[in-house]
N, C-alpha and C positions, 0 to 999 in steps of 0.2 A: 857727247855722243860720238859712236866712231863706228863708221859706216862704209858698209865696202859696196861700187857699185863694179857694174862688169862692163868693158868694153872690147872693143877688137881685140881679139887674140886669148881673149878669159884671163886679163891681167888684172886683178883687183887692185881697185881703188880705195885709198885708208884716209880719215881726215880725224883728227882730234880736236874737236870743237872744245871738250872740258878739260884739256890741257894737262893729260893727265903724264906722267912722267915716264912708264913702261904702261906699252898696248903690246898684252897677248896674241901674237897670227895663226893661223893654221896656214900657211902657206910662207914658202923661203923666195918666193918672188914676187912684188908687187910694187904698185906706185905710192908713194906718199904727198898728199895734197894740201898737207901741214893743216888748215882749219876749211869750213864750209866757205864760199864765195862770198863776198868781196876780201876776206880774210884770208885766202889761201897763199900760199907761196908757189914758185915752179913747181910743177908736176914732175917728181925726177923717180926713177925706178932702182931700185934697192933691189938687190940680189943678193943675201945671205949666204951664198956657197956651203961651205961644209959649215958655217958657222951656223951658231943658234943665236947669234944677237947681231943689231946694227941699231946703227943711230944716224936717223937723219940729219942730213948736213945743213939743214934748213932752221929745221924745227928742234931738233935736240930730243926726237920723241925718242927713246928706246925700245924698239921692237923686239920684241922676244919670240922666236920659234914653238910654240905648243902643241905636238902632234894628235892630241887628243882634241882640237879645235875641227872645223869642218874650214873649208877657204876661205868662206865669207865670215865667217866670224871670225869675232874678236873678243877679249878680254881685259879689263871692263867692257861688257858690251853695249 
């Protein structure tokens, strides 16, 4: 499950509980919290810039840019 919650500032939050390899974003800025709590890692913020992909440095998830997504979703969702 990969679930985005909102906190100060409308910074979405991303976690992959199913471990999945590439999660689809509608958004080029957010946090990644690598799996749900007590399994999480740092909370660290991913910035995409002009790019369309990044990889957490934690998790190894690869995020991919989707503009046809809405912020809070994701893919698989």
């Amino acid at each position: 499950m990969r679930r985005a919650t909102w906190l100060s500032h409308n910074i979405p939050h991303f976690q992959n509980d199913g471990g999945h390899r590439v999660i689809e974003v509608g958004v080029k800025e957010f946090m990644c919290t690598g799996a749900s709590a007590p399994f999480d890692h740092p909370h660290i913020f991913i910035d995409m810039g002009d790019d369309n992909e990044k990889v957490c440095s934690y998790c190894s998830t690869l995020y991919r840019f989707n503009s046809t997504l809405k912020p809070s979703q994701t893919n698989p969702a």
